[in-house]
KETOR-179817 format. One record per residue: residue number from 1; residue in three letters; chain; z, x, y of N, C-alpha, C in turn. Coordinates in steps of 0.02 Angstrom, whole numbers. Each point is the difference from the previous one (the first is absolute). Example, Ala and Ser with C-alpha at 12.3 -4.5 7.8 and 13.67 -1.06 7.14 Angstrom:
// residues 2
+-----+------+-----+--------+--------+--------+--------+--------+--------+--------+--------+--------+
| seq | type | mol |    nzz |    nxx |    nyy |   cazz |   caxx |   cayy |    czz |    cxx |    cyy |
+-----+------+-----+--------+--------+--------+--------+--------+--------+--------+--------+--------+
|   1 |  ala |   A |    390 |    660 |   -284 |      0 |    -45 |     59 |      0 |     45 |     60 |
|   2 |  ser |   A |    -36 |    -18 |     53 |      3 |     42 |     59 |     37 |    -39 |     55 |
+-----+------+-----+--------+--------+--------+--------+--------+--------+--------+--------+--------+
// end
This chain:
// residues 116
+-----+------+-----+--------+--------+--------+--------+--------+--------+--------+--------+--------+
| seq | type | mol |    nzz |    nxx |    nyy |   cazz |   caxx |   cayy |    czz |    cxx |    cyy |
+-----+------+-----+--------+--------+--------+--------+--------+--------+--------+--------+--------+
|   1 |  unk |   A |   -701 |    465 |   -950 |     42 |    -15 |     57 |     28 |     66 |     28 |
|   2 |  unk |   A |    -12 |     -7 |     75 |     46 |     68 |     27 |     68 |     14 |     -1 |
|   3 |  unk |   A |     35 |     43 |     36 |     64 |      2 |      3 |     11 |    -59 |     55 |
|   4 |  unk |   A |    -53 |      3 |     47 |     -3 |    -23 |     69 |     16 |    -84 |      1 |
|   5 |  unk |   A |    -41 |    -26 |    -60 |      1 |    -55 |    -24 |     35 |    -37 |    -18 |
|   6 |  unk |   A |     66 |     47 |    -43 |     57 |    -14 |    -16 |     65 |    -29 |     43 |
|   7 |  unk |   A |    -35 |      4 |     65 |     65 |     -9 |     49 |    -43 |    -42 |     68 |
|   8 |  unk |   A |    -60 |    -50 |    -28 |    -35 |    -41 |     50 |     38 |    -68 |    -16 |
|   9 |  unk |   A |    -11 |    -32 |     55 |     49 |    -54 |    -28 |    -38 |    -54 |     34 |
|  10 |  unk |   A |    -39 |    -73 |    -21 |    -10 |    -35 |     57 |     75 |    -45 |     37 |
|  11 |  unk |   A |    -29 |     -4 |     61 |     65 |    -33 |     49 |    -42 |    -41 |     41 |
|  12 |  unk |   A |     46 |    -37 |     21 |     -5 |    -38 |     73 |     62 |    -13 |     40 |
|  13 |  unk |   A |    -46 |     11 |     68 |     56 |      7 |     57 |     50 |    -88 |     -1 |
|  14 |  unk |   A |     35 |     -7 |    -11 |     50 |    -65 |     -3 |     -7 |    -40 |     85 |
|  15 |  unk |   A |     -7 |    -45 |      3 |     -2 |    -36 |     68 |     52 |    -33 |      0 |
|  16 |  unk |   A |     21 |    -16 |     72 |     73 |    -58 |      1 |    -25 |    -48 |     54 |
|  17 |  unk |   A |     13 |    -64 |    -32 |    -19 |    -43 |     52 |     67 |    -55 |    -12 |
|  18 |  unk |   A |      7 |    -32 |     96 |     66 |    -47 |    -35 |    -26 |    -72 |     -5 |
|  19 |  unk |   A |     39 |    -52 |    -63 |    -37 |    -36 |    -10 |     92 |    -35 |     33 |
|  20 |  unk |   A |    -59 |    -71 |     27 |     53 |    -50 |     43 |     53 |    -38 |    -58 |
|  21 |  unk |   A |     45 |      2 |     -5 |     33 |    -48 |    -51 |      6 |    -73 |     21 |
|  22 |  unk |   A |    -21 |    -43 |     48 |     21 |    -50 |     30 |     28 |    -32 |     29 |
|  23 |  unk |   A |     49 |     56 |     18 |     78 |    -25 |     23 |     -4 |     53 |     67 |
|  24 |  unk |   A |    -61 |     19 |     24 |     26 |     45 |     60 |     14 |     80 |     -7 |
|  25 |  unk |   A |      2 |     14 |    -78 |     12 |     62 |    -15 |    -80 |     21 |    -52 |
|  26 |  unk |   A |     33 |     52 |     -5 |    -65 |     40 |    -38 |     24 |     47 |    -57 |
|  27 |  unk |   A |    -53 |     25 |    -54 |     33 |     49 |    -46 |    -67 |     31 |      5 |
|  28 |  unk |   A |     28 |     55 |    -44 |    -67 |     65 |    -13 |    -44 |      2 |    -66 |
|  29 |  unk |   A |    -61 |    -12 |     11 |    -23 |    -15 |    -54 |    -41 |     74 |      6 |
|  30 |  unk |   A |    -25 |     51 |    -71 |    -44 |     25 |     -7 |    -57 |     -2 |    -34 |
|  31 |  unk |   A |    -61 |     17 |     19 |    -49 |      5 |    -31 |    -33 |     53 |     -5 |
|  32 |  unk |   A |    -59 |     16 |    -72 |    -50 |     64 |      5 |    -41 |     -7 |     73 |
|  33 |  unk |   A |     15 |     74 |     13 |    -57 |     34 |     49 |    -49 |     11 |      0 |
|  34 |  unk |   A |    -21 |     66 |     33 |    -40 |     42 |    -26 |     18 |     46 |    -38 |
|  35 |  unk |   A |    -95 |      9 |    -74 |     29 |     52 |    -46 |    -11 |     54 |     23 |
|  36 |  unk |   A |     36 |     44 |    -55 |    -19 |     66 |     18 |     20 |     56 |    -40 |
|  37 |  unk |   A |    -20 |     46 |    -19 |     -1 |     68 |    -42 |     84 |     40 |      4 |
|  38 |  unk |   A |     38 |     -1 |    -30 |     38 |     39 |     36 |     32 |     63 |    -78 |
|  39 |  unk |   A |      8 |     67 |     32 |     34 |     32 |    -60 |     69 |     42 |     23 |
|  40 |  unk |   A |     35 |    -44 |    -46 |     88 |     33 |     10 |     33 |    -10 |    -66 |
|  41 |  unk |   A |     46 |     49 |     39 |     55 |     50 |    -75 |     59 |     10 |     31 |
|  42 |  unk |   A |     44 |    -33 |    -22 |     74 |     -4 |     -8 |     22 |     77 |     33 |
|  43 |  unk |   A |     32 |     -4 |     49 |      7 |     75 |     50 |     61 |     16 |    -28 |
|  44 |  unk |   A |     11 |     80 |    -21 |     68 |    -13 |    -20 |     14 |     82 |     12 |
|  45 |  unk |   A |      3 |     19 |     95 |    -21 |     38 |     42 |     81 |      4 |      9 |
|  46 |  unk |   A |     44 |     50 |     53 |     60 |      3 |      7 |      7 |    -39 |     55 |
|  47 |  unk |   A |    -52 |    -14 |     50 |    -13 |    -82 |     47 |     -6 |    -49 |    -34 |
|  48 |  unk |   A |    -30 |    -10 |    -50 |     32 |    -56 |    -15 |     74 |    -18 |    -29 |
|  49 |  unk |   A |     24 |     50 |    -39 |     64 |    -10 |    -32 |     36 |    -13 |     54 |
|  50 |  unk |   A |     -7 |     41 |     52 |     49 |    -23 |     84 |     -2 |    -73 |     15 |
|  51 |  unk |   A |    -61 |    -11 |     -7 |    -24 |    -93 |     12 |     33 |    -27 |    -59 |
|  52 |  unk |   A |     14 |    -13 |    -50 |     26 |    -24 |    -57 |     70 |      2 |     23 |
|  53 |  unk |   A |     45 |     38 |     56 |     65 |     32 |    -13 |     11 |    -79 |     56 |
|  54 |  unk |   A |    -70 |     -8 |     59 |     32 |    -64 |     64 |    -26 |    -50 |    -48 |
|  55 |  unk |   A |     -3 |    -27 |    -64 |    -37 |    -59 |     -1 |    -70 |      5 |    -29 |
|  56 |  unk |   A |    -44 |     15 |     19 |    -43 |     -2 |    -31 |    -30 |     15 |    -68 |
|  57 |  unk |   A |    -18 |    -53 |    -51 |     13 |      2 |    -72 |    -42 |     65 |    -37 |
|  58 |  unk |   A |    -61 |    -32 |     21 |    -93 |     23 |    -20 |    -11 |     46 |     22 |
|  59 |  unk |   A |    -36 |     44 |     29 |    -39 |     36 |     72 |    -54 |     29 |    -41 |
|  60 |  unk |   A |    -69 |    -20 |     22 |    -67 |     12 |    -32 |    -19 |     40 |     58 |
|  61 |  unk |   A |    -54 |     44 |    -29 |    -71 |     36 |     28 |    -80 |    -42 |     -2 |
|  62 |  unk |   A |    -13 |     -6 |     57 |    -76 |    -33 |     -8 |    -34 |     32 |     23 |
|  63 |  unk |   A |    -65 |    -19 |    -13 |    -69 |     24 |     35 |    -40 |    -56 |     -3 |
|  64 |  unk |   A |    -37 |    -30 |     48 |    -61 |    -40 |      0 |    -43 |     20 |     42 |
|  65 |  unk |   A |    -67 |    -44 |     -8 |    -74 |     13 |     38 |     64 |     -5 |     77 |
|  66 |  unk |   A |    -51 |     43 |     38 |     30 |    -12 |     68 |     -2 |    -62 |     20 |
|  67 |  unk |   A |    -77 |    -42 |    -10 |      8 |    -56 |     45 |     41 |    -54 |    -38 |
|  68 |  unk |   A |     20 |     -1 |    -70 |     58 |    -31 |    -33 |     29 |    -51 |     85 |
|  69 |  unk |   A |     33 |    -56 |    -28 |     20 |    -54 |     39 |     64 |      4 |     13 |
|  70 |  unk |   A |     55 |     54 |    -10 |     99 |     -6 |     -9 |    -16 |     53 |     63 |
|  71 |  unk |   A |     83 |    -26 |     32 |      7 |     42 |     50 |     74 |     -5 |    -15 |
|  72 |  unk |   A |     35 |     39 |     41 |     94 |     10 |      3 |      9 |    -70 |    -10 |
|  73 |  unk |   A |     49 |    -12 |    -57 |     45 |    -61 |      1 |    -23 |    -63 |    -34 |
|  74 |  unk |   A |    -69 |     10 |    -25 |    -27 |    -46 |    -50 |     15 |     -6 |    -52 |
|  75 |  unk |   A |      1 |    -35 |    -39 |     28 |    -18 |    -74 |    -82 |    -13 |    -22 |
|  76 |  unk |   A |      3 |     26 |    -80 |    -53 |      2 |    -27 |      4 |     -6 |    -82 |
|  77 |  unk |   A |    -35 |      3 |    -34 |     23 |    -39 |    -64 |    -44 |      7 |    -39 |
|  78 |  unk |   A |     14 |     81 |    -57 |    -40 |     37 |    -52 |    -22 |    -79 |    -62 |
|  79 |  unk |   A |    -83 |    -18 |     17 |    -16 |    -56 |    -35 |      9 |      8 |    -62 |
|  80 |  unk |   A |     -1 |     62 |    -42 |     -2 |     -3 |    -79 |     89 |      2 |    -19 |
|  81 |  unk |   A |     53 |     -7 |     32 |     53 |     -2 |    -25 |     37 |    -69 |     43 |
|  82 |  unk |   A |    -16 |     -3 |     53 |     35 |    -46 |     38 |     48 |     19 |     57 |
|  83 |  unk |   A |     29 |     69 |    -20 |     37 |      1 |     41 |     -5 |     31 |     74 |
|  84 |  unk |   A |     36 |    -32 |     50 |      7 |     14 |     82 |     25 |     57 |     16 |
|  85 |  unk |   A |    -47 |     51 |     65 |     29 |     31 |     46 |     13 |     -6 |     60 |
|  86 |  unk |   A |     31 |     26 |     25 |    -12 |     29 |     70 |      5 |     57 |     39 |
|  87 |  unk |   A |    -60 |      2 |     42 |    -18 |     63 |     40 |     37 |     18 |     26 |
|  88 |  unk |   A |     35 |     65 |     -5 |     64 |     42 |     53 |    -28 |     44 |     37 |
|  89 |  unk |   A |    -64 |     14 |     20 |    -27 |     37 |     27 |    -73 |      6 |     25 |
|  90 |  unk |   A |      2 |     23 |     51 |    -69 |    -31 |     29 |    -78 |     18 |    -15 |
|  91 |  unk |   A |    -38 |    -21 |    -25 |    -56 |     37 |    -43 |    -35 |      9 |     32 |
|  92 |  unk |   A |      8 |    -11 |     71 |    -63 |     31 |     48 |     21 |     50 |     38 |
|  93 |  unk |   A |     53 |     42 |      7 |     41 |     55 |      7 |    -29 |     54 |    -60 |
|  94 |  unk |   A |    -21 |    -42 |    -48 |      1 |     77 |    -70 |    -90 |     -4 |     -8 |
|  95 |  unk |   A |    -50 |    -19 |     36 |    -52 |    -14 |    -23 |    -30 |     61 |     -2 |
|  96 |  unk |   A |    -56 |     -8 |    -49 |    -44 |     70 |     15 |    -65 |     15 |     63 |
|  97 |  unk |   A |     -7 |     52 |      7 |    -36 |      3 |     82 |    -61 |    -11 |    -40 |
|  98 |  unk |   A |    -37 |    -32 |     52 |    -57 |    -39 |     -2 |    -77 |     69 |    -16 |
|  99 |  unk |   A |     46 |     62 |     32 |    -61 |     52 |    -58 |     10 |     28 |    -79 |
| 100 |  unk |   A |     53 |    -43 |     -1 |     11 |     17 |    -89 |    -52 |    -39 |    -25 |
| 101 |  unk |   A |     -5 |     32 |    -77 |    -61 |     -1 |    -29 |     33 |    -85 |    -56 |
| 102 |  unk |   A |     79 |    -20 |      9 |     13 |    -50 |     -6 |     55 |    -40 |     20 |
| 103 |  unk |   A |    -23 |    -74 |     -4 |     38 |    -56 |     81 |     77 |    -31 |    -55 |
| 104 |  unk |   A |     50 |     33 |      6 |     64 |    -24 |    -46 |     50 |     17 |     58 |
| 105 |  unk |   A |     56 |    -72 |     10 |     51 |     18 |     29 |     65 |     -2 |    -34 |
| 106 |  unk |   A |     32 |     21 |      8 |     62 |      4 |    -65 |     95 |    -37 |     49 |
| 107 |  unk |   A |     24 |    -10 |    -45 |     56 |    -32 |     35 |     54 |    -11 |    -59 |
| 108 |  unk |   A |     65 |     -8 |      9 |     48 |    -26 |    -37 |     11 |    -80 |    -16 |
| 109 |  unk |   A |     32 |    -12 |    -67 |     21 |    -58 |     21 |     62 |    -17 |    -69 |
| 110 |  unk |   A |     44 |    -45 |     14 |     42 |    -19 |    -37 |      5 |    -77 |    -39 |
| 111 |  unk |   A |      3 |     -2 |    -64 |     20 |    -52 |    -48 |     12 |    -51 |     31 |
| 112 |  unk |   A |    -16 |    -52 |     26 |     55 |    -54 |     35 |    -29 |    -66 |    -20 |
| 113 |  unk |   A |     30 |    -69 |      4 |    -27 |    -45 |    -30 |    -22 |    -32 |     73 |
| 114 |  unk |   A |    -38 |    -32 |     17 |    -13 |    -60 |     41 |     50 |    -33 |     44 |
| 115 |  unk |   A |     35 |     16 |     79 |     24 |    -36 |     19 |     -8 |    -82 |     -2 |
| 116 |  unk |   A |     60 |    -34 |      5 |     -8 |    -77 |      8 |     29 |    -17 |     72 |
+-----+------+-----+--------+--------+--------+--------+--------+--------+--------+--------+--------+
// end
């Protein structure tokens, strides 16, 4: 196993759809997305400690295949542990140029559970 290996994680992008309750109202139900490759490590950068100071618990480093399926503001959900993120930053802002010799866009994201 690589070092590289050590920090792959499978995921899928989290979907929200609202389901009708009967009464005229609705709630949020989620389901698996699309999968996808993703590798991140607990950022613990002097930006993030600033982010930790408004609120924010977590703050990760990622990298995935470029064409990966998350964009800003998706929630996503590392399959071998269970637990939920979400994207704080836009991964098609950090992508690599299309003459690099490889297609990875990288982005932030923070700990958060699943809105309801």
């Amino acid at each position: 196993m690589s070092l590289l290996d050590a920090y792959a994680r499978p995921c899928v992008r989290m979907d929200k759809t609202g389901v009708e309750d009967g009464e005229g109202g609705s709630h949020v139900h989620w389901k698996d997305g699309a999968p996808f490759t993703a590798y991140f490590a607990l950022d613990t950068s002097m930006e993030a400690r600033r982010a930790e100071r408004t609120g924010v618990t977590s703050l990760y480093s990622a990298l995935v295949d470029r064409d990966a399926p998350i964009g800003y503001d998706d929630y996503f959900k590392d399959s071998t542990t269970g637990l939920t993120y979400r994207v704080t930053s836009n991964p098609a802002e950090k992508a690599s140029p299309l003459s690099a010799g490889f297609a990875l866009k990288y982005f932030t994201a923070e700990r958060k559970e699943l809105p309801t």
